[in-house]
Legacy VTK file of the C-alpha trace (Angstrom):
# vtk DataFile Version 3.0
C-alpha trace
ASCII
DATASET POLYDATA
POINTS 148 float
94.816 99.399 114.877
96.927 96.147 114.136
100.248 96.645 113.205
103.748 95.223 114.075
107.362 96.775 115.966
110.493 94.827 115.125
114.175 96.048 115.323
116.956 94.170 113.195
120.802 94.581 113.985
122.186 94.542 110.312
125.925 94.283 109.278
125.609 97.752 107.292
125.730 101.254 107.731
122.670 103.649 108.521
123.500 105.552 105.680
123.185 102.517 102.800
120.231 101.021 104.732
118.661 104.692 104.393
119.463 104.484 100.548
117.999 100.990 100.108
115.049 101.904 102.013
114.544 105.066 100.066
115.239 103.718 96.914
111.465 103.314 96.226
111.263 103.399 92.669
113.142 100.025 92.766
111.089 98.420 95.002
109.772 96.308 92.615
112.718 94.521 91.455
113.239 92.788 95.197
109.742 93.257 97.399
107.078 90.631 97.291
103.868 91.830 95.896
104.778 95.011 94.736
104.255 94.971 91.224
105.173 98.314 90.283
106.201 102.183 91.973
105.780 105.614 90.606
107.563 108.256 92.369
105.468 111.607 91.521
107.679 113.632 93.032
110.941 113.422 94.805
113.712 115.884 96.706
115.777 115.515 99.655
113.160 115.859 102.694
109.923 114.517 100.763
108.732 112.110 98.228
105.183 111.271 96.954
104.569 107.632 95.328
102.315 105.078 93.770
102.620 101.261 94.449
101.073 98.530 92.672
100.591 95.674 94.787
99.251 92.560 93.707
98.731 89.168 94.373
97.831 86.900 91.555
94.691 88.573 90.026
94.064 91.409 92.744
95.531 94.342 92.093
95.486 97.582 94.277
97.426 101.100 94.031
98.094 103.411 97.044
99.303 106.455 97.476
101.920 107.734 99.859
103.847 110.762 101.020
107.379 109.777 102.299
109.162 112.286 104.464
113.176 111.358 104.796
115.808 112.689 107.371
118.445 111.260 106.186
120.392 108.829 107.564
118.473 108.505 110.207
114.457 108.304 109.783
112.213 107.996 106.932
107.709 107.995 107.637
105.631 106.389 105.241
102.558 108.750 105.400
98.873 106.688 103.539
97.441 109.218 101.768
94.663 107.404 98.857
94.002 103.985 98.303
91.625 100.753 99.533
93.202 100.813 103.134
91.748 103.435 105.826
95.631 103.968 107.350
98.553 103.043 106.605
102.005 104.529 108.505
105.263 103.222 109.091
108.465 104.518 110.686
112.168 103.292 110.026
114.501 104.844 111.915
118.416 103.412 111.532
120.438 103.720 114.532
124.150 103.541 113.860
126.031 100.816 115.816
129.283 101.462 114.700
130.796 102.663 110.848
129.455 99.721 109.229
126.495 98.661 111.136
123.170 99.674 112.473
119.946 98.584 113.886
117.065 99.360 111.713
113.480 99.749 113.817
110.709 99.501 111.803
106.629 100.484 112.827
104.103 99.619 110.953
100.365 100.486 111.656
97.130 99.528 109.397
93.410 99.458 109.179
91.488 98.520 106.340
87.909 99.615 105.808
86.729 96.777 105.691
86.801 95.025 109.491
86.256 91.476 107.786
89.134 92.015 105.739
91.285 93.564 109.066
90.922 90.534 110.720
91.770 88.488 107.824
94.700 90.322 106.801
95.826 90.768 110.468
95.787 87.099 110.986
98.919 86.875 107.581
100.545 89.984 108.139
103.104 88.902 110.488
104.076 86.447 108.204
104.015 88.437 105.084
106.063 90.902 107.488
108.941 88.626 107.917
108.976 87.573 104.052
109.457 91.574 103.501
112.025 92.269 106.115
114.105 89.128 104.598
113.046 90.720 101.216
115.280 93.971 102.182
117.845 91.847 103.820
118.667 89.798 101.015
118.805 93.407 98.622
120.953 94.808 100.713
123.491 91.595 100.659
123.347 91.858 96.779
123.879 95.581 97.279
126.631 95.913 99.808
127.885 92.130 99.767
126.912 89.571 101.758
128.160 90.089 105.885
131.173 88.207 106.761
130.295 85.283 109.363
132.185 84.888 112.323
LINES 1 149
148 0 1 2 3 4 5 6 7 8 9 10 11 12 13 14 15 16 17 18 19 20 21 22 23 24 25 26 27 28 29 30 31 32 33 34 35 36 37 38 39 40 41 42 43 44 45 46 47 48 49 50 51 52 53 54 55 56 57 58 59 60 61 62 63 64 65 66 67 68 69 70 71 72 73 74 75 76 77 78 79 80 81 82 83 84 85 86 87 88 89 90 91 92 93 94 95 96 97 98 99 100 101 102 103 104 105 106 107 108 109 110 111 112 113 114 115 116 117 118 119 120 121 122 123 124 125 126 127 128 129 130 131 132 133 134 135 136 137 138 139 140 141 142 143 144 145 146 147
C-alpha cells in the first residue's frame, strides 16, 4: 500500500499543533482540495467526519473516524468513501515548551489499481503542498517563528 512517513521540527508547541490538527471542521479555510468538512460527532477521545474534496469538477466525500490523545497522537481511521484505505497517524513529540516535531503516516489504496498508480505517482507532491498548507495556518495562528 503506497503511502508516505515524514517528520517536521516546528517552532510550536505539541499542544497548538494538536489543536490545529484537530481543528477539522476548519480545514477548509487553509487545506488544498478540501472543499468542505462535517464533523458528525465530536468529544474529547473521538470524532467522526465528512470531507469534500475536490479538484475542479471531481468531487468526492469520505468518511472518517478520528481518535485523539491529546497532545500527543491523533489516527485518522477511512471508514466510507471511493478509496479502499485510508489511515494516517500524527503524533507531536514535544522538543521543548514551544516546540515539537510533528510525525506524520499516511497509508492509501484506491480500488481502482489504475488510479493507485496514477495517484501514487502526485501524491508526494500534493503531500508537501499539504504539510506547507498546515505550516503556513499555524504561522497565521501562533505567529510566524522568529529567524535566527
Amino acid at each position: 500500500m503506497p503511502g508516505i512517513h515524514d517528520v517536521q521540527r516546528l517552532p510550536y508547541s505539541a499542544e497548538r499543533m494538536f489543536d490545529l490538527v484537530a481543528d477539522v471542521g476548519r480545514y477548509q479555510e487553509f487545506l488544498p482540495w478540501v472543499v468542505a468538512t462535517r464533523v458528525r460527532s465530536d468529544n474529547q477521545a473521538e470524532m467522526v467526519v465528512d470531507m469534500l474534496v475536490g479538484f475542479k469538477a471531481l468531487r468526492e466525500k469520505f468518511t472518517s473516524r478520528v481518535e485523539k490523545r491529546r497532545p500527543f497522537e491523533i489516527k485518522v481511521h477511512y471508514l466510507d468513501g471511493p478509496m479502499r484505505d485510508l489511515d494516517n497517524i500524527w503524533q507531536f513529540h514535544p522538543v521543548d515548551a514551544n516546540s515539537c516535531d510533528v510525525e506524520f503516516d499516511v497509508r492509501f489504496s484506491f480500488r481502482n489499481a489504475l488510479f493507485e498508480k496514477l495517484a501514487g505517482q502526485q501524491f508526494d507532491k500534493a503531500f508537501r503542498k499539504m504539510v506547507a498548507a498546515f505550516e503556513e495556518r499555524a504561522a497565521d495562528l501562533y505567529g510566524a517563528p522568529e529567524r535566527s
